[in-house]
N, C-alpha and C positions, 0 to 999 in steps of 0.2 A: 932453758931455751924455749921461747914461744912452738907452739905447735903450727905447723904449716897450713891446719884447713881452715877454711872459712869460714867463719866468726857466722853462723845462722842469721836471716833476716831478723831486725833488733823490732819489735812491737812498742812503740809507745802509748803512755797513760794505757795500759792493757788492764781490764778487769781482774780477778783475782777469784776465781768460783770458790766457794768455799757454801758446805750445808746450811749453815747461818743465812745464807745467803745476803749477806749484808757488809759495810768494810768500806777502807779504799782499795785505791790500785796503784798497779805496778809502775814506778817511772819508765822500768825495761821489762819486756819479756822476750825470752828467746824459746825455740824448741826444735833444739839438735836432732837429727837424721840419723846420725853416726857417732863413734864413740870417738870418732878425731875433733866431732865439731865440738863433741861435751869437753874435750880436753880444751880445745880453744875456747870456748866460754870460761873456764877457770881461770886460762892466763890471762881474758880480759877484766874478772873480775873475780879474784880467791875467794871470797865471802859471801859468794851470789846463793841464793836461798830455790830448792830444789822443792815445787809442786806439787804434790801426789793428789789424791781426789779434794783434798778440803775438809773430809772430814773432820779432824780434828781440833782445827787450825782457826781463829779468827784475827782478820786483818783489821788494823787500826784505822779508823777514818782518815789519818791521814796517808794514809798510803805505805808504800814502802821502795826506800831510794834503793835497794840496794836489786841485782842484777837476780830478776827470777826465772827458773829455768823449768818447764814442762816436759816429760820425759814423756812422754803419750805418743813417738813413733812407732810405727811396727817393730823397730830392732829394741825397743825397750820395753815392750810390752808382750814378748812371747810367751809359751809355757812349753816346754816339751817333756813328754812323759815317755819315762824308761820303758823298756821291754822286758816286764814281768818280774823287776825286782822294787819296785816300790817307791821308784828314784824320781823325782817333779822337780824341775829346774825352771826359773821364773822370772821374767824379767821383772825391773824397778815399779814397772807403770803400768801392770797386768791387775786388774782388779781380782781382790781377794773373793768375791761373793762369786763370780763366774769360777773362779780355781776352784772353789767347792765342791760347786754345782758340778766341774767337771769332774774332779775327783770320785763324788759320788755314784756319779752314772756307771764308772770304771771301777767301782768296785776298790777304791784303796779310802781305808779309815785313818782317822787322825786327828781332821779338819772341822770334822762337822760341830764341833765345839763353837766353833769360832761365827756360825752362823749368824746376820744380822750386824757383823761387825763392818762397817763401812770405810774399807781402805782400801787402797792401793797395797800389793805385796812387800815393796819398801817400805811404806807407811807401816804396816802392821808390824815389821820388824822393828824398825825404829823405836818405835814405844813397846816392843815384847806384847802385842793386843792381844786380847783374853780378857777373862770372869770365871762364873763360877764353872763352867764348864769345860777350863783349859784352859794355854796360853798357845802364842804360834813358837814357842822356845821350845816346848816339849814335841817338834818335828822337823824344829831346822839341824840340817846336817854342816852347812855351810854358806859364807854369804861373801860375795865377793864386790870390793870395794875398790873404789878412785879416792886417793888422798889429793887433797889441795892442789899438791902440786903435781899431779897428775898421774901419779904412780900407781899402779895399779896390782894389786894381791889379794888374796883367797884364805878367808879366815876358820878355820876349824868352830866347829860348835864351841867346844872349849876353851875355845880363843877369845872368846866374846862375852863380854860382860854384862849377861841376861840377867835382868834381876825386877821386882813388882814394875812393870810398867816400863822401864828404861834395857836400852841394850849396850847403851856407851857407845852406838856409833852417829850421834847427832854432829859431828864435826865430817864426817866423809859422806861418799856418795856413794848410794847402794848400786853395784849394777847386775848381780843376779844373786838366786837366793834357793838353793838347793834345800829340799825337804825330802824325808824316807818315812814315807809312808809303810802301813801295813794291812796285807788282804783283807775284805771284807765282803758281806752281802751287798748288792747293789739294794736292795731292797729293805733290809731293816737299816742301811747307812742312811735311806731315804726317811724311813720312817723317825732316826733319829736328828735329820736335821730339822723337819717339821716339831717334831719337839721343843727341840730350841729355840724356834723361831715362834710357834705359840706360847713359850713362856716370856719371854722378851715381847712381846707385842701386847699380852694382860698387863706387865708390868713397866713398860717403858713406849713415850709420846713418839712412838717409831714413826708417824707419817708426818711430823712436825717437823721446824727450821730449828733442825738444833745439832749442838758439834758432839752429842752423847754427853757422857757423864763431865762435868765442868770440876772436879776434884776429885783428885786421888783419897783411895781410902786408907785413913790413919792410923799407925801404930801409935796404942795410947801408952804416955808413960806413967800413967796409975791408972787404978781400976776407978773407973764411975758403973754404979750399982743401975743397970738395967741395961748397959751399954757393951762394956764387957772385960776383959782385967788386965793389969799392966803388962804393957808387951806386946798384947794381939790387936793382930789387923782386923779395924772393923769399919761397915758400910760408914760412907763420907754422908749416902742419903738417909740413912739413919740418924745420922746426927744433924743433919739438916729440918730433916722430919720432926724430930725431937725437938727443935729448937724452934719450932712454926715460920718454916719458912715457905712454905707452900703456898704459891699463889703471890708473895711477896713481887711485888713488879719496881721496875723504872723505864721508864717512857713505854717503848713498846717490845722489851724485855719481862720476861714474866718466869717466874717460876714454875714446874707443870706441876698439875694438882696430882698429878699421876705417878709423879718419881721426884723426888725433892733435887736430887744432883743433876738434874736435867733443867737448864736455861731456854725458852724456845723462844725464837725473835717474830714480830708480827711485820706487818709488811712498811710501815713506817718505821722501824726499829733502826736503830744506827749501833754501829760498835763500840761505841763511850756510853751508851745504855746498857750494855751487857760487861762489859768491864767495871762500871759502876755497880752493876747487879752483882756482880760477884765479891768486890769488894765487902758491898753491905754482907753479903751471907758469911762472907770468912770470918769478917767482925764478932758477926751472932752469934756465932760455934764459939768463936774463941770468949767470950762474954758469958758465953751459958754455961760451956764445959771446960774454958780451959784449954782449948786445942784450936791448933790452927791449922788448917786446910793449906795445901797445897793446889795449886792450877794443874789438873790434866790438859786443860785445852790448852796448845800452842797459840801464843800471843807474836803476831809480827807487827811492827813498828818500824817508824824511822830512828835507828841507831842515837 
């Protein structure tokens, strides 16, 4: 049965921010108040595709029809922190880098792994975000969801299908997302996020237009001799690296000299330049080594 609230102000041909900063836009956009209005955007459109920062995500030049939703109100962007047992509950649309930062200052570790990681706390769920210094699965306690049709339940750590980069809730909508943390120094938590964030920034085009790493890294299934041996997961920009892709461009799509799995867009760039760029690179890999690359970045198109 339809939900009774009112269907949000509908936004047309609406831009679509994503770090790429490049793409089409949205025929719709909405951005619900309330968790009655997000259930009314369901019923007007089951399939309608939920926002988070862009980090990951690049939209197709031509746009995208289907119904996109921003969760960026106050009721989906809160954080609130327990009383002294370690407990951080989060909304959808609360930026992961701020949750940190606050984390830190409060003296609870966990997170600081995760530094330099550009999401929204849905978003970093959704794809299980992480490297080499953690994932956000190794402090979710629980994440509570809206299914399609508007049902709404609370899923156990257990419950959920965390596994390299994917958590199996790309079909629902995240609407909080409880993490337990545990005690720490406010001050060496501090020192360990600066860490982080000076090793990521020698090695990755952090102030550039780019969605981070553009493939996941592959389990090979035989050993190639310098790479590494059948079975283990290894760097996607290693084998990019390896394969001289660096610097490889189309239009105003380039490879960075600095991190091979890194795509950066120039200000003419369009999103049929960086989908073609990546094409080319999956080719190469598979061409040199053998192995095909998989997309980390989220591709949205019209259906």
């Amino acid at each position: 049965m339809p939900h009774a609230a009112t269907i949000p102000e509908i936004i047309r041909n609406a831009p679509i921010p994503t770090w790429f900063g490049v793409g089409g836009r949205a025929d719709r956009m909405v951005r619900p108040q309330t968790l009655d209005e997000l259930r009314a955007c369901l019923d007007l459109d089951p399939g309608l595709r939920v926002l988070g920062s862009g980090a990951n995500l690049l939209v197709d030049d031509e746009g995208v029809g289907d119904l996109v939703v921003r969760l960026d109100a106050p009721r989906f962007c809160r954080v609130e922190f327990g009383e002294d047992d370690g407990v951080v509950r989060a909304g959808p649309g609360a930026a992961l880098a701020r949750l940190i930062l606050d984390c830190t200052r409060r003296g609870l570790a966990g997170v600081q792994g995760l530094a330099g990681v550009p999401a929204s706390v849905a978003g970093a769920v959704r794809m299980n975000a992480g490297g080499r210094f953690g994932e956000i699965a190794d402090v979710v306690r629980s994440v509570t969801i809206l299914e399609r049709d508007g049902t709404m339940r609370t899923l156990r750590r257990e419950e959920i299908a965390f596994s390299y980069r994917t958590s199996g809730l790309d079909r629902v909508v995240i609407l909080e997302v409880e993490l337990v943390l545990s005690p720490g120094d406010p001050t060496v938590l501090r020192r360990r996020l600066l860490e982080v964030m000076a090793h990521k920034k020698s090695a990755q085009p952090m102030g550039a237009k780019s969605a981070g790493c553009c493939f996941r890294n592959p389990v090979l299934v035989r050993t190639i001799e310098g790479i590494g041996s059948a079975g283990q997961r290894v760097s996607a920009g290693l084998l990019l690296d390896r394969a001289g892709c660096k610097g490889m461009a189309v239009g105003g799509a380039r490879v960075s000299e600095r991190h091979a799995n890194f795509i950066t867009a120039s200000r003419d760039a369009g999103a049929g330049d960086i989908l073609c760029l990546m094409d080319i690179l999956a080719d190469r890999v598979e061409q040199t080594f053998g192995v095909r690359l998989e997309r980390e970045v989220v591709v949205w198109g019209r259906r």
